[in-house]
DSSP file (Angstrom, degrees, kcal/mol; ACC not computed):
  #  RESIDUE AA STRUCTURE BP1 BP2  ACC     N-H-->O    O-->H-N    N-H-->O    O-->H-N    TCO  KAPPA ALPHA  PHI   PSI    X-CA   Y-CA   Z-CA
    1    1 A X     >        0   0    0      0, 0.0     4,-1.7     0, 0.0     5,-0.2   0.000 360.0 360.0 360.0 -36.0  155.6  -50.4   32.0
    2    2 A X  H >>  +     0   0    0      2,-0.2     4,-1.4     3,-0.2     3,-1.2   0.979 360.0  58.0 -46.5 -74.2  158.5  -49.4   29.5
    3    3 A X  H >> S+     0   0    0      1,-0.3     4,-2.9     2,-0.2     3,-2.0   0.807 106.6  54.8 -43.3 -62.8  158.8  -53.1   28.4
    4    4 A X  H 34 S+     0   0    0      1,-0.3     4,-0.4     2,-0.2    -1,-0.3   0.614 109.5  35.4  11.1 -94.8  155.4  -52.6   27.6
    5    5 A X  H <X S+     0   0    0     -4,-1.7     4,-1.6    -3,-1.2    -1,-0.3   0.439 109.1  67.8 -74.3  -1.3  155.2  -49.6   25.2
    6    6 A X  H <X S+     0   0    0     -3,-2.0     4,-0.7    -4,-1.4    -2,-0.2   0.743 105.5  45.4 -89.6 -23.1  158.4  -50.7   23.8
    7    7 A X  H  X S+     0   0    0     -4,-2.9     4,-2.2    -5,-0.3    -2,-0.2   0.870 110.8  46.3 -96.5   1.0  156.4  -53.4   22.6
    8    8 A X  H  > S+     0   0    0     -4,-0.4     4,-0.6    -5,-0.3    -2,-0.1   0.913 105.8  57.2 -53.6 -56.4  153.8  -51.9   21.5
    9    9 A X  H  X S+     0   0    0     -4,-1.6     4,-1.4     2,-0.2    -1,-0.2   0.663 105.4  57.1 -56.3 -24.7  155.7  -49.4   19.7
   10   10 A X  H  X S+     0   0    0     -4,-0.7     4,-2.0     1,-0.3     5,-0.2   0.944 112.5  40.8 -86.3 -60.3  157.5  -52.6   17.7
   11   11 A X  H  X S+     0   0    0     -4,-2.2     4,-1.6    -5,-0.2    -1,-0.3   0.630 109.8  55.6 -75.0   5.0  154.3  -53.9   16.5
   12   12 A X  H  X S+     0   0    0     -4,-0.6     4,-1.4     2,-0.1    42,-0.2   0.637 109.0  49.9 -68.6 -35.8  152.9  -50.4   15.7
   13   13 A X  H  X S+     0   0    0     -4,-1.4     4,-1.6     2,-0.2     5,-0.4   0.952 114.2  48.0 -78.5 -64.1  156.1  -50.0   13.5
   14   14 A X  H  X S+     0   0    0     -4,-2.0     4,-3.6     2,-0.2     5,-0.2   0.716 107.0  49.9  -8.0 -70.9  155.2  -53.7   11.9
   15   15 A X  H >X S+     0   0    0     -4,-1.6     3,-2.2    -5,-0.2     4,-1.5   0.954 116.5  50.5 -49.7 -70.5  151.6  -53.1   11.2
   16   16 A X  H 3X S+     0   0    0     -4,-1.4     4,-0.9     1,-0.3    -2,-0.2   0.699 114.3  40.0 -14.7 -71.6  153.3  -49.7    9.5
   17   17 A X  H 3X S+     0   0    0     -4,-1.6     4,-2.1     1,-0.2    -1,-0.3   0.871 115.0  52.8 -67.0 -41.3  155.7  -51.5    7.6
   18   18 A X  H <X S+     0   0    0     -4,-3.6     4,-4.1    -3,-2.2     5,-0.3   0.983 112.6  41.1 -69.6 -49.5  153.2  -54.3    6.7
   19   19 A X  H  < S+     0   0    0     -4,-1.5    28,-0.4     1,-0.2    -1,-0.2   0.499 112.6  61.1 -80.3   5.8  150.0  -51.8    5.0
   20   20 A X  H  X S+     0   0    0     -4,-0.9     4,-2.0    -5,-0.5     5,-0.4   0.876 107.8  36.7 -90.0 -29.3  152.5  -50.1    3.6
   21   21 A X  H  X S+     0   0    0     -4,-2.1     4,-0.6    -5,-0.2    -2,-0.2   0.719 116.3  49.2 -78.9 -37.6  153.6  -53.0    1.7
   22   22 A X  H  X S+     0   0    0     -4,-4.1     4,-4.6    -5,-0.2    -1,-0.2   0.927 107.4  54.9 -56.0 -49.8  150.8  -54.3    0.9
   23   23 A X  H  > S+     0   0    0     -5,-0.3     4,-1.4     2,-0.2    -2,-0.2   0.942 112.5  43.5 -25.7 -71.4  149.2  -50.9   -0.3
   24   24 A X  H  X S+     0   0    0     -4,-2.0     4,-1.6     2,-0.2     5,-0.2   0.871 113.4  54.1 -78.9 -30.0  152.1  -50.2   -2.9
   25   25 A X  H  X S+     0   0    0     -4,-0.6     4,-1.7    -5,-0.4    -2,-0.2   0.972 106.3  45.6 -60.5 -48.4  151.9  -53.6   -3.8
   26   26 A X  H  X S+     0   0    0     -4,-4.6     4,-0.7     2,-0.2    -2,-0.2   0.543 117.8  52.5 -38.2 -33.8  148.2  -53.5   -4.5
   27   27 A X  H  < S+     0   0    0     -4,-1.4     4,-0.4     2,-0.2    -2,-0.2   0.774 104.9  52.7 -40.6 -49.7  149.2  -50.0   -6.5
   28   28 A X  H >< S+     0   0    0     -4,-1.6     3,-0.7     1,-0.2    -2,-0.2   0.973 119.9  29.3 -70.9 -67.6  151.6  -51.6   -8.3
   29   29 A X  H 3< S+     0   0    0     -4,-1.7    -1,-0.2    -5,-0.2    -2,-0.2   0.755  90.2  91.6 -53.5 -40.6  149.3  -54.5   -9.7
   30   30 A X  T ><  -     0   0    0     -4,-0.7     3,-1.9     6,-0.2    -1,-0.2   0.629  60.6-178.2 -59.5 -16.8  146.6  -53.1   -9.7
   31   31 A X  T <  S-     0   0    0     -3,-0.7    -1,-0.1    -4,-0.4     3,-0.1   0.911  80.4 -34.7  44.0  63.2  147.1  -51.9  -13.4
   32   32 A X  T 3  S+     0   0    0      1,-0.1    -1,-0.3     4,-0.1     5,-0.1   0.690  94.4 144.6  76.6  -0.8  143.5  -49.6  -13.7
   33   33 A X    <   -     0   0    0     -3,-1.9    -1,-0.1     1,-0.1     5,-0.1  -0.292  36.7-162.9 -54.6 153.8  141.7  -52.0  -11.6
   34   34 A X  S  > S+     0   0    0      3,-0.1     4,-0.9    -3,-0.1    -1,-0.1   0.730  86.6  53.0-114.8 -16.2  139.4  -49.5   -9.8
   35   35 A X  T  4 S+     0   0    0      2,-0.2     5,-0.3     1,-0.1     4,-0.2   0.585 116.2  41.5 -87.9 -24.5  138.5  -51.8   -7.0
   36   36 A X  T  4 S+     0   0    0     -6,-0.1    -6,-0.2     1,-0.1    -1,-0.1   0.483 112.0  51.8 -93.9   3.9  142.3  -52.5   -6.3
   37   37 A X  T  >>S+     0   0    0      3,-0.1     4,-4.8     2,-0.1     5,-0.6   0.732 111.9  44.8 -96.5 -48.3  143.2  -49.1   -6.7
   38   38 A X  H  X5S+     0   0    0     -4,-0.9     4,-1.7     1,-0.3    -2,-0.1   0.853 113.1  56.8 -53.1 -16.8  140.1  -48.0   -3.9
   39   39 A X  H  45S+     0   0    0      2,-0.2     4,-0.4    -4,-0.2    -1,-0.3   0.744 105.3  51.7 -98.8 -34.9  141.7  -51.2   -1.7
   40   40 A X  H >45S+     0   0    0     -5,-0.3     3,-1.2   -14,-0.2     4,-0.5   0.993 109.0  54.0 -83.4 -33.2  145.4  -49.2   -1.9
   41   41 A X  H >X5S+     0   0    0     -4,-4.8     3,-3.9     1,-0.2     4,-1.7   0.988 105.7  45.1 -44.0 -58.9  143.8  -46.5   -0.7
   42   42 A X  T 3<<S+     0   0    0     -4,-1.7    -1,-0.2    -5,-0.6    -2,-0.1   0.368 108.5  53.6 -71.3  20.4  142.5  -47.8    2.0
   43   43 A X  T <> S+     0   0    0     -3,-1.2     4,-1.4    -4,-0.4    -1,-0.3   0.068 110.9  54.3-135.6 -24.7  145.6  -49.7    3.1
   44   44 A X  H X> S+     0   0    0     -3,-3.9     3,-2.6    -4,-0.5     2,-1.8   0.782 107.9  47.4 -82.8 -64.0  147.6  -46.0    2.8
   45   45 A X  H 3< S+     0   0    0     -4,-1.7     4,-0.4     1,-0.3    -1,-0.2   0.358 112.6  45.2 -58.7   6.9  145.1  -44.4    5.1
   46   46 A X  H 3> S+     0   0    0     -2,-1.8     4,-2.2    -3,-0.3     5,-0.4   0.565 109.6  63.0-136.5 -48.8  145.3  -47.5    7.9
   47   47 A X  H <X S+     0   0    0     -3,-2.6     4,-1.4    -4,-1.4    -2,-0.2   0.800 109.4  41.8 -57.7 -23.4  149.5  -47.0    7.1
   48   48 A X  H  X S+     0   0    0     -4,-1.0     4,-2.6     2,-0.2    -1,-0.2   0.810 107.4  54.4 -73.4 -47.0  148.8  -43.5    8.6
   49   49 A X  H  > S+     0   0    0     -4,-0.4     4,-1.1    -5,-0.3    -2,-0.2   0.792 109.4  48.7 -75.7 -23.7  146.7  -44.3   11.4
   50   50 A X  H  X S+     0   0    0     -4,-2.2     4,-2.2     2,-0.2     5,-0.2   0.849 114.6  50.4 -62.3 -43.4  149.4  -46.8   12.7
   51   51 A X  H >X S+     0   0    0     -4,-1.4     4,-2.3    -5,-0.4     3,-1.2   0.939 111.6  42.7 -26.5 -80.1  151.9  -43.9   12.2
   52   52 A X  H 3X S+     0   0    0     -4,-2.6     4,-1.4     1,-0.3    -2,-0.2   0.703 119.9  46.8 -46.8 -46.0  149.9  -41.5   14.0
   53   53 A X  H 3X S+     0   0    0     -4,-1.1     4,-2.5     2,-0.2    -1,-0.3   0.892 115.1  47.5 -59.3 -46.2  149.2  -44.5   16.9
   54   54 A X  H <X S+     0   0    0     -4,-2.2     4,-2.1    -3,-1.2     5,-0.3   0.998 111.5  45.5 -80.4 -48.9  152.8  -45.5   17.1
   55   55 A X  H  X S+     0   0    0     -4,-2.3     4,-2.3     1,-0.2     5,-0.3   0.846 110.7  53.2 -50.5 -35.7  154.3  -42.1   17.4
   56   56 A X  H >X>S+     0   0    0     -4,-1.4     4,-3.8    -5,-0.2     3,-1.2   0.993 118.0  37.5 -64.6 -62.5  151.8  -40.9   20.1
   57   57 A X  H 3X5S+     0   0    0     -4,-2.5     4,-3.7     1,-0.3    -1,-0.2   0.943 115.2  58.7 -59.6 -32.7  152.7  -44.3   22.3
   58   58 A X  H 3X5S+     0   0    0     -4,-2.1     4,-1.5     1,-0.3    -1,-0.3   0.856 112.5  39.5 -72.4 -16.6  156.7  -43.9   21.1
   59   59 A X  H XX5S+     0   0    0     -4,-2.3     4,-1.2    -3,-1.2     3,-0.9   0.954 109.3  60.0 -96.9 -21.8  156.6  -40.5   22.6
   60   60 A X  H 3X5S+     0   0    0     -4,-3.8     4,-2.7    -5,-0.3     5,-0.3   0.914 109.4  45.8 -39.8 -45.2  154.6  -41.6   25.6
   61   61 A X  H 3X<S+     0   0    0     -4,-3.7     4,-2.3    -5,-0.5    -1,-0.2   0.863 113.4  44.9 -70.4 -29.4  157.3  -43.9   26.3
   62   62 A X  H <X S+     0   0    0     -4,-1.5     4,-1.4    -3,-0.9    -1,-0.2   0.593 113.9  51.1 -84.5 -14.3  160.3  -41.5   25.9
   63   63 A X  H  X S+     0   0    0     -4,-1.2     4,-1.6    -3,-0.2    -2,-0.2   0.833 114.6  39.8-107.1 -26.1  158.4  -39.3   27.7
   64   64 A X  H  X S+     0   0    0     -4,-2.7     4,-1.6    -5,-0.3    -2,-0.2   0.918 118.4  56.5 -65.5 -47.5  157.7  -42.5   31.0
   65   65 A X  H  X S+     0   0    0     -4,-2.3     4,-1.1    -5,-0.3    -2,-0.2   0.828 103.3  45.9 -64.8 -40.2  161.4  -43.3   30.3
   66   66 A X  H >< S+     0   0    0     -4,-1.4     3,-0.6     2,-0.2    -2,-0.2   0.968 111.7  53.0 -81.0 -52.5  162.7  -39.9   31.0
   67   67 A X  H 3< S+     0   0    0     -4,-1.6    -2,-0.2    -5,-0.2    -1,-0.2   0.859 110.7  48.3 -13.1 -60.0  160.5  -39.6   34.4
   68   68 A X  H 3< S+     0   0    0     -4,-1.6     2,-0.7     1,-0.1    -1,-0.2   0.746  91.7  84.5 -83.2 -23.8  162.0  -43.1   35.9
   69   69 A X  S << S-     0   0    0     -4,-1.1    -1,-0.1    -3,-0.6    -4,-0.0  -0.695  71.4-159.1-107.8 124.7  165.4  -42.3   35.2
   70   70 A X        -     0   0    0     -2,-0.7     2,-0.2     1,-0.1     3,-0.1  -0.067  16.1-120.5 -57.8 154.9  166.8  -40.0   38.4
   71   71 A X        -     0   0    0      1,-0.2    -1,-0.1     2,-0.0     4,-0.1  -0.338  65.8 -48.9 -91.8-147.4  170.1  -37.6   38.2
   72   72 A X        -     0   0    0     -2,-0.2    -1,-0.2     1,-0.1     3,-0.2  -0.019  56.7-149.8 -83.6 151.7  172.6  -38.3   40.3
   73   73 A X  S    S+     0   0    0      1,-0.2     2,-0.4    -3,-0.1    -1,-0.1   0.636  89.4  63.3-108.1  18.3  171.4  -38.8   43.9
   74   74 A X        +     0   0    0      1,-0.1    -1,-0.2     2,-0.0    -2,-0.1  -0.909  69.1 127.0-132.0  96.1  174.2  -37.7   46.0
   75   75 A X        +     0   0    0     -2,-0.4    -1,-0.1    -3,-0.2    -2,-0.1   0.715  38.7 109.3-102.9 -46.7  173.8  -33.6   44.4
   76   76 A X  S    S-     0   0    0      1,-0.1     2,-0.5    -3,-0.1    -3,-0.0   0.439  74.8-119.4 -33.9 142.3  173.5  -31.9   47.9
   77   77 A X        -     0   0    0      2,-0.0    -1,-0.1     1,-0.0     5,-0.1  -0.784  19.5-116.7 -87.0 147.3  176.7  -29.8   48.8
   78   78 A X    >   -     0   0    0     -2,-0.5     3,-0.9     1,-0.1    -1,-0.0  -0.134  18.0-130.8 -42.0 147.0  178.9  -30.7   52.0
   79   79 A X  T 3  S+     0   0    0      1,-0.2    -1,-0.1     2,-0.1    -2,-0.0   0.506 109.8  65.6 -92.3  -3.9  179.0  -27.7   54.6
   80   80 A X  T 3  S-     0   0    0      0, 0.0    -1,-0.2     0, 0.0    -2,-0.0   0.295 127.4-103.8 -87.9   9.2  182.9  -28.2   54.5
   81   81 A X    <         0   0    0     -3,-0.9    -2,-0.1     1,-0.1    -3,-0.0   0.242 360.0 360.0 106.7 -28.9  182.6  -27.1   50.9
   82   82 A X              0   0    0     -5,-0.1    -1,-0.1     0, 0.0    -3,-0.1   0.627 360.0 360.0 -66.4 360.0  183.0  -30.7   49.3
């Protein structure tokens, strides 16, 4: 299940990385265009909703990860004090 959202999480950060880079690249060019300017917007706000997506699943995962892993399994004390 881990493997899972840890891949999820990898292509959540991707898409991220990718409408952000397109976005400010579309900024960049867009030089007064008003239809390229409306088109980086709308490439930030889709870089936000993959944030917001990835963080939710990355803490879902920290949160599965810390669940499965036990402490130590021999805690009990000895009645001779060991």
């Amino acid at each position: 299940m881990s493997m899972i959202l840890l891949v999820i999480v990898i292509a959540g950060i991707l898409a991220t990385l990718i409408s952000l880079g397109l976005g400010v690249f579309n900024l960049i060019t867009s030089r007064g265009e008003k239809k390229r300017a409306l088109l980086s917007n709308k490439l930030m706000r889709w870089r936000i909703i993959f944030q917001v997506i990835t963080l939710i699943i990355f803490t879902a995962l920290l949160i599965f990860t810390k669940k499965s892993h036990h402490g130590p399994t021999d805690t009990h004390i000895h009645q001779d004090g060991r």
